[in-house]
C-alpha positions as a printed Julia matrix, in Angstrom:
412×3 Matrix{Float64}:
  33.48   23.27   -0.87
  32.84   20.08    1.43
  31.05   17.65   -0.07
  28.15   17.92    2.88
  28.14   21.62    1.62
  27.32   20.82   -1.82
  23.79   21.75   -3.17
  21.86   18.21   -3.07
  19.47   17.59   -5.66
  15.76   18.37   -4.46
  13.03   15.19   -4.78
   9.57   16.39   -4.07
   6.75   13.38   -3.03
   3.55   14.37   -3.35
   0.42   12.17   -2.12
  -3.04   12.63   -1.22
  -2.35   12.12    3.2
   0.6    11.82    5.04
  -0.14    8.57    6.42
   0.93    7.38    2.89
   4.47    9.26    3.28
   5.08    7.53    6.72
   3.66    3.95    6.59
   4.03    3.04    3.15
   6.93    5.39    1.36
   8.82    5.76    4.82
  11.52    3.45    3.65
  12.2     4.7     0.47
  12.69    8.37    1.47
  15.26    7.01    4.23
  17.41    5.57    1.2
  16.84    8.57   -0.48
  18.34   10.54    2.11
  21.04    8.22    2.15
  21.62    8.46   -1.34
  22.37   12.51   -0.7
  18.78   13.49   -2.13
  17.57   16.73   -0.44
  13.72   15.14    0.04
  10.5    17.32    0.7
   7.09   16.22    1.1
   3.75   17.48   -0.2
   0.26   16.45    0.69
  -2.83   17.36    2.84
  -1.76   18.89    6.33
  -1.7    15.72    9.21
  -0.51   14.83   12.39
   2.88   13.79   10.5
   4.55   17.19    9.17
   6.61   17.75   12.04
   7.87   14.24   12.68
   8.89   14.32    9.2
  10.35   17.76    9.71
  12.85   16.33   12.84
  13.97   13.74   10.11
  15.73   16.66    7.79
  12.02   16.2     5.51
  10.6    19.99    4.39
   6.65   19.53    4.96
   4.88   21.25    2.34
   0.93   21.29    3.31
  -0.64   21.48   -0.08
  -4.95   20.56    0.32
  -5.64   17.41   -1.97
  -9.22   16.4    -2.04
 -10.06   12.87   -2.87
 -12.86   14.1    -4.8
 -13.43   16.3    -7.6
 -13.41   19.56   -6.03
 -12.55   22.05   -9.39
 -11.81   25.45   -7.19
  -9.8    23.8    -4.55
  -7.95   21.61   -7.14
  -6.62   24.48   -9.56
  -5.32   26.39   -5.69
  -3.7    23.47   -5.37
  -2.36   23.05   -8.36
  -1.21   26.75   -8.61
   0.33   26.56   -5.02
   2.51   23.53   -6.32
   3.91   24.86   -9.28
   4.66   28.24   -7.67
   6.28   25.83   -4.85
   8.26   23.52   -7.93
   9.68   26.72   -9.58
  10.89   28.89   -6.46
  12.57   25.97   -4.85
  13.72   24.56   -7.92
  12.99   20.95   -7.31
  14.86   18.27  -10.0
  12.23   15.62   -9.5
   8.76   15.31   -8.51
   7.74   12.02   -7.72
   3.83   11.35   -7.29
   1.6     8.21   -5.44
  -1.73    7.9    -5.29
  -4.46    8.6    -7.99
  -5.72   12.59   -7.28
  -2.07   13.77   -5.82
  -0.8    12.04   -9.14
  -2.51   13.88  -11.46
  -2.5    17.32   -9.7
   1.53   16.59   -9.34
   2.03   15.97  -12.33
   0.19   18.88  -14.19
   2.38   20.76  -11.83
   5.48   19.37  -12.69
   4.94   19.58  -16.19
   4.04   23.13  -16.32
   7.18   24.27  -13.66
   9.33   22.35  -16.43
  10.81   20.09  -14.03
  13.39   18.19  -15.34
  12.17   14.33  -14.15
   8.71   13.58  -13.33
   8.05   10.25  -11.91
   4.51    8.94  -10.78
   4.34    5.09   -8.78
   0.95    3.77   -9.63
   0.01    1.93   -6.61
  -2.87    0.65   -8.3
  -5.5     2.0   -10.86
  -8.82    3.29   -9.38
 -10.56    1.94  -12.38
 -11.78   -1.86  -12.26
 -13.89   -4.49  -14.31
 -17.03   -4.07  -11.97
 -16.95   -0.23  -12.61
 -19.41    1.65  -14.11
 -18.84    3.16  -17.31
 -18.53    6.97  -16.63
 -16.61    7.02  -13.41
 -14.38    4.2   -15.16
 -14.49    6.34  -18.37
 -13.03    9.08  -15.78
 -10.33    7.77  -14.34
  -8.5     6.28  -17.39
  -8.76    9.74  -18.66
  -7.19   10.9   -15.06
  -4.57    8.46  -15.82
  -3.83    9.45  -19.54
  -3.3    12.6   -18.92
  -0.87   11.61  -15.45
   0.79    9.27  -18.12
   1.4    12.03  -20.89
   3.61   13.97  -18.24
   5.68   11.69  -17.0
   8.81   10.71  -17.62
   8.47    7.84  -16.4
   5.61    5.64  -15.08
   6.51    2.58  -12.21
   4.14   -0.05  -11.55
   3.96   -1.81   -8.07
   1.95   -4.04  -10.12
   3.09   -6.23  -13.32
  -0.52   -6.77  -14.66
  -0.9    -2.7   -14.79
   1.66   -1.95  -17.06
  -0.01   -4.1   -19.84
  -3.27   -2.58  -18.91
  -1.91    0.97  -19.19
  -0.36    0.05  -22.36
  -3.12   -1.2   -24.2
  -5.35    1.49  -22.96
  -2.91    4.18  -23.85
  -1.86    5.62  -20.51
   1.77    4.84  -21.19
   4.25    4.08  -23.99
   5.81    0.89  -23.4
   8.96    2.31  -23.16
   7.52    4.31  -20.37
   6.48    2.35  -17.74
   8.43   -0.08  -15.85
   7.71   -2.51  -13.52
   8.39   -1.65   -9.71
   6.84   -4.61   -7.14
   6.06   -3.77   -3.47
   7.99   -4.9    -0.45
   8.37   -5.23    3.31
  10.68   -5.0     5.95
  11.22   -8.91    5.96
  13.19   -8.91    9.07
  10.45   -7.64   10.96
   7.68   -9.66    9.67
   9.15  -13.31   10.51
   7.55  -15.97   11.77
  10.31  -17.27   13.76
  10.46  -14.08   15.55
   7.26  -15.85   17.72
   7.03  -18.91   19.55
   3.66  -20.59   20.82
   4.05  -19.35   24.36
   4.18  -15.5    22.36
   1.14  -16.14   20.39
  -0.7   -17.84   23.31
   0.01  -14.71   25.62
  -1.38  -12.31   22.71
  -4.59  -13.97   21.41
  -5.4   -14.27   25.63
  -4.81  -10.53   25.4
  -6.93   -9.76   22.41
  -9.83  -12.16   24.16
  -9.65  -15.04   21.13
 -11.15  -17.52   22.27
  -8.59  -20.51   23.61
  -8.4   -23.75   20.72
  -9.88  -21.82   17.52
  -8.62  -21.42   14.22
  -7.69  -17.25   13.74
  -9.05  -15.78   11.0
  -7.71  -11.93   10.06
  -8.24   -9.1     7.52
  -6.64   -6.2     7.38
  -8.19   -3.03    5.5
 -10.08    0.54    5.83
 -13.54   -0.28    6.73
 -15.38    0.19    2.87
 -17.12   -1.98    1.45
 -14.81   -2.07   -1.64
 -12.62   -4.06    0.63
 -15.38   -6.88    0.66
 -16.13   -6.62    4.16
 -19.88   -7.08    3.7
 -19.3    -9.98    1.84
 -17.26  -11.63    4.19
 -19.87  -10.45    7.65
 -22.24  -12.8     5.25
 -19.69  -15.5     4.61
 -18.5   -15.66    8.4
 -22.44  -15.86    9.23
 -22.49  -18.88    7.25
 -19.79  -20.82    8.67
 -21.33  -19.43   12.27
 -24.15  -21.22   11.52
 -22.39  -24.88   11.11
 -19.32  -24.62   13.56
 -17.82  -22.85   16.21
 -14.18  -23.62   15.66
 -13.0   -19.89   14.33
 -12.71  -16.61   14.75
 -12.61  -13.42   12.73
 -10.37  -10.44   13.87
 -10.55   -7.11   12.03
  -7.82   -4.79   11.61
  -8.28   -1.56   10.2
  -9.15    2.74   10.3
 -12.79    3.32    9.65
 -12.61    6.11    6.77
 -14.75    8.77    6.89
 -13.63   10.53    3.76
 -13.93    7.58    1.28
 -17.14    6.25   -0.6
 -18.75    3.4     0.65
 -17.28    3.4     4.18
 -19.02    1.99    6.82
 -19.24    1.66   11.05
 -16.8    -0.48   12.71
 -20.35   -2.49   14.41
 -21.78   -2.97   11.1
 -20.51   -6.74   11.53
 -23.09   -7.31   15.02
 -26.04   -6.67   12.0
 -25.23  -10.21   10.45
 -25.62  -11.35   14.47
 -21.58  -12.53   14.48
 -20.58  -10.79   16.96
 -19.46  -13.7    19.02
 -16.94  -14.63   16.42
 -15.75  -11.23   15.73
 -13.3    -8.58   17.59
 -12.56   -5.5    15.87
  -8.99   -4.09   16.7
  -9.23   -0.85   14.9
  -5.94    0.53   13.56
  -2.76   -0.94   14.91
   0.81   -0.78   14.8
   1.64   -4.24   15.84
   0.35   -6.01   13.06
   3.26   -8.28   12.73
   2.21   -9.68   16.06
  -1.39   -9.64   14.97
  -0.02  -11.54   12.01
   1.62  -14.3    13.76
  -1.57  -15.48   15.88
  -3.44  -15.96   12.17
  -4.39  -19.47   11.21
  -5.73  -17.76    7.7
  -5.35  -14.25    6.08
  -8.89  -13.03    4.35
  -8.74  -10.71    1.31
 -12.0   -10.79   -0.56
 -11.45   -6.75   -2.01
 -13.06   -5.69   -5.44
  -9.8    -3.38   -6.38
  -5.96   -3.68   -5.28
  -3.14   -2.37   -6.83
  -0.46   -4.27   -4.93
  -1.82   -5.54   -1.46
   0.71   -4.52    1.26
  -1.72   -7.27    4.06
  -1.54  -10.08    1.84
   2.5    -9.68    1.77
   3.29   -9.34    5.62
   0.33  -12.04    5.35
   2.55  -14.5     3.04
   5.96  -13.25    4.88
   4.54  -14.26    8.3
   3.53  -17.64    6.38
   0.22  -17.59    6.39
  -2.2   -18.69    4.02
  -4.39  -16.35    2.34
  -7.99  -16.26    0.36
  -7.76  -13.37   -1.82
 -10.17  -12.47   -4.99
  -8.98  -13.02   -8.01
  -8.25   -9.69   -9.44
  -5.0    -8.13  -10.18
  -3.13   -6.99   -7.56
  -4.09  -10.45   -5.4
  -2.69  -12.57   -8.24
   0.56  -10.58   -7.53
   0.81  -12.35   -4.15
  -1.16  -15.57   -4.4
  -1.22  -18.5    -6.57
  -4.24  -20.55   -6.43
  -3.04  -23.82   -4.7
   0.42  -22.91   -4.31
   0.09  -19.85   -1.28
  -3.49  -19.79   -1.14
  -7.23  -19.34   -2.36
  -8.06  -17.32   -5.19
 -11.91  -16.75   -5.23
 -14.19  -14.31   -7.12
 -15.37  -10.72   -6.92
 -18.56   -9.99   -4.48
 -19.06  -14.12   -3.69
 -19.9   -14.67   -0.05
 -20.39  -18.56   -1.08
 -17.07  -18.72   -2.44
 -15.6   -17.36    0.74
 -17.28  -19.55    3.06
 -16.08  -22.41    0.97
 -12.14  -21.38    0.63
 -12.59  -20.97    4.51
 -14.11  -24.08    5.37
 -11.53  -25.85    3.03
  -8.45  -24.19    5.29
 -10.41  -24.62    8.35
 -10.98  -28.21    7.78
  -6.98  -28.8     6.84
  -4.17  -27.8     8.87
  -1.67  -29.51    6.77
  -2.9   -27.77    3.46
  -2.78  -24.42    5.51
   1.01  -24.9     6.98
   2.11  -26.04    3.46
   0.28  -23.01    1.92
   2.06  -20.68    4.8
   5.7   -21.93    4.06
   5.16  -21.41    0.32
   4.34  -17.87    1.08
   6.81  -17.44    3.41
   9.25  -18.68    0.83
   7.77  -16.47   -1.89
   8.39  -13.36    0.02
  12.19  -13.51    0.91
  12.4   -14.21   -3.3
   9.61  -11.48   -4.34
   9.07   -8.51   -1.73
  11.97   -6.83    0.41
  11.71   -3.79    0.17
  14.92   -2.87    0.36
  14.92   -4.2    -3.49
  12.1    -1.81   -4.12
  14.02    1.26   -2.95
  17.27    0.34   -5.02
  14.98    0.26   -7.86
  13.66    3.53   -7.11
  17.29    4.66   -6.84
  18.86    3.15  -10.08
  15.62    4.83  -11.39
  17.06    8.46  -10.53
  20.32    7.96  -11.56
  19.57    6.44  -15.43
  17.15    9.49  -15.46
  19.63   12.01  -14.17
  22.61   10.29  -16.32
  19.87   10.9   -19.52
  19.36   14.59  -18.45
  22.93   15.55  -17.9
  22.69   16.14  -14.09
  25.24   15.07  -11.81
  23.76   12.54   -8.89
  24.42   13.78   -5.35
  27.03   12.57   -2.84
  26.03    9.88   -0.41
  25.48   10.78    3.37
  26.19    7.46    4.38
  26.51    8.68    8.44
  22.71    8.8     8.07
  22.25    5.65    8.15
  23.03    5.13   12.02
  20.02    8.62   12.55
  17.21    7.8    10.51
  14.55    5.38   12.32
  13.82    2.71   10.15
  10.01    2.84   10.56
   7.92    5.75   10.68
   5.36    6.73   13.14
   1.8     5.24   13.3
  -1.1     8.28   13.17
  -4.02    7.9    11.44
């Protein structure tokens, strides 16, 4: 038997939308494939299944509701374990908080051999209220007592899991986040480039950029900022605010992508909507804006320091994985429009303190976030666990690496 004829080990991911699979885990399931790994995909039925499909990926539409949803959850949950045991599948690896927990239970009932969840960030946070926070720590517990292992994208998680109980020390391990660094760099854009694109976008000519990038919810802190940005409207006119991001009509506390023109800033505001040029968006930024009430490891604020820009973030966990207070940026707190305006007017008012802050961050992320690191992680990951269980790791399929696109589409 040829090597390409042996049976490959089966990896099943398993998240809430497939928007996750192709914009954020893209990049590891192309190194996976590398690696030999016969990789499937389960979430909610989108517009990616067949383009991951034409990349050798199985598509396996499984309905995972955000919310609580008890019938629809256990015909999920039965679909996947009848799915885990007929195909046999070595390792399920799970993202995102419902698909995590739902995976998981699966997993652990098909007895498959390695069971690996990536917490991207707990749902649960300080400003929570008791029952729903009550909730999800129990949602993680029980995630936590079926996996073999637990990786954190975020370093401040895994002592939080510990002490609550979610996970043994011994299993959880710290995982980071990354980019493709290549593709967001600065010196990939000259003036003339940046010029030519804010003229495009209608910025006007001579301000100072201001960006954030997020779903439209107000757990991103837009409504916070709309107030801050109509305070600084009110004493200058030497910025502007550009808005990148889906509105979401399946989360809580979403909102419409005019709700800014209520705080009467819509001279100093264009709204972009999703796009798949942020690195270009990114390199006509003067300052990156973060002011979120949750993150578990903020994918914006890295292409934000890797494009070396300086950011105000709040000062939760997650941020502090990016920015230092002083060093890269602003660290302000939760639900404080004053605090914004004043990190803002401090980096409007001094270019020098924002180009030092930028090449600091820029400097940061070629140490702390490639993500090709991340996905040799993730590898070395499979092949401890496998060595531990007795399995044999697959053979490479190295001639892959010329086929497989290095990004994935961009559908929301």
């Amino acid at each position: 038997m040829n090597a390409s004829d042996e049976p490959r080990p089966k990896v099943l991911q398993i998240t809430s939308i497939d928007t996750t699979i192709v914009i954020l885990l893209w990049r590891q399931i192309r190194e996976m494939l590398i690696a030999g790994y016969d990789v499937r995909c389960a979430c909610t039925p989108g517009a990616n299944g067949a383009w991951l499909q034409a990349q050798g990926v199985e598509f396996v539409g499984i309905e995972v509701n955000r919310s609580i949803t008890p019938l629809g959850d256990l015909k999920a949950l039965w679909k996947l374990v009848r799915y885990l045991r007929r195909e046999r599948i070595t390792i399920v690896h799970t993202h995102t908080p419902k698909a995590a927990l739902l995976g998981q239970l699966a997993a652990r009932i098909a007895c498959v051999p390695v069971i690996i969840n990536t917490v991207h960030g707990f749902y649960f946070h300080d400003k929570m209220k008791r029952l729903p926070w009550m909730f999800y720590v129990a949602m993680a517990w029980i995630g936590g007592r079926c996996a073999t292992m637990t990786l954190s994208q975020n370093a401040e998680d895994i002592n939080t899991a510990v002490r609550l109980g979610i996970c043994k020390r011994d299993k959880i391990r710290f995982l980071g986040n990354g980019i493709d660094l290549t593709r967001f760099d600065p010196s990939r854009f000259d003036d003339a480039f940046r010029r030519q694109k804010k003229a495009e976008l209608g910025v006007p000519d001579g301000v100072t950029v201001i960006g954030i990038i997020g779903r439209l919810v107000v757990d991103k802190g837009y409504i916070e900022l709309f107030e801050a940005v109509k305070t600084l409207a009110a004493e200058r006119d030497d910025f502007h605010l550009i808005i990148i991001g889906p509105e979401d009509e399946r989360r809580a506390g979403q909102f419409g992508a005019d709700t800014y023109k209520e705080y009467g800033i819509e001279d100093r505001v264009t709204y972009l909507g999703p796009r798949d040029d942020v690195d270009e968006l990114m390199a006509c930024l003067d300052v990156f804006v973060l002011p979120s009430w949750r993150e578990g490891f903020p994918r914006s604020a890295i292409e934000a320091a890797a494009m070396g820009v300086p950011i105000v973030a709040t000062d939760i966990r997650g941020c502090r994985e990016v920015v230092t207070g002083g060093e890269n940026g602003v660290l302000i707190p939760v639900r404080d429009p004053k605090a914004i305006a004043g990190a803002l007017r401090t980096l409007l008012d001094a270019p020098d303190l924002r180009t030092r802050m930028g090449q600091a961050g820029r400097e940061r992320a070629k140490r702390e976030f490639d993500e090709l690191v991340i996905c040799e992680r993730v590898l070395d990951l499979y092949r401890e666990l496998f060595r531990a269980k007795g399995l044999n790791a697959p053979t490479p399929r190295s001639e892959l690496d010329d086929t497989l696109p290095e990004r994935g589409p961009f559908v929301w």
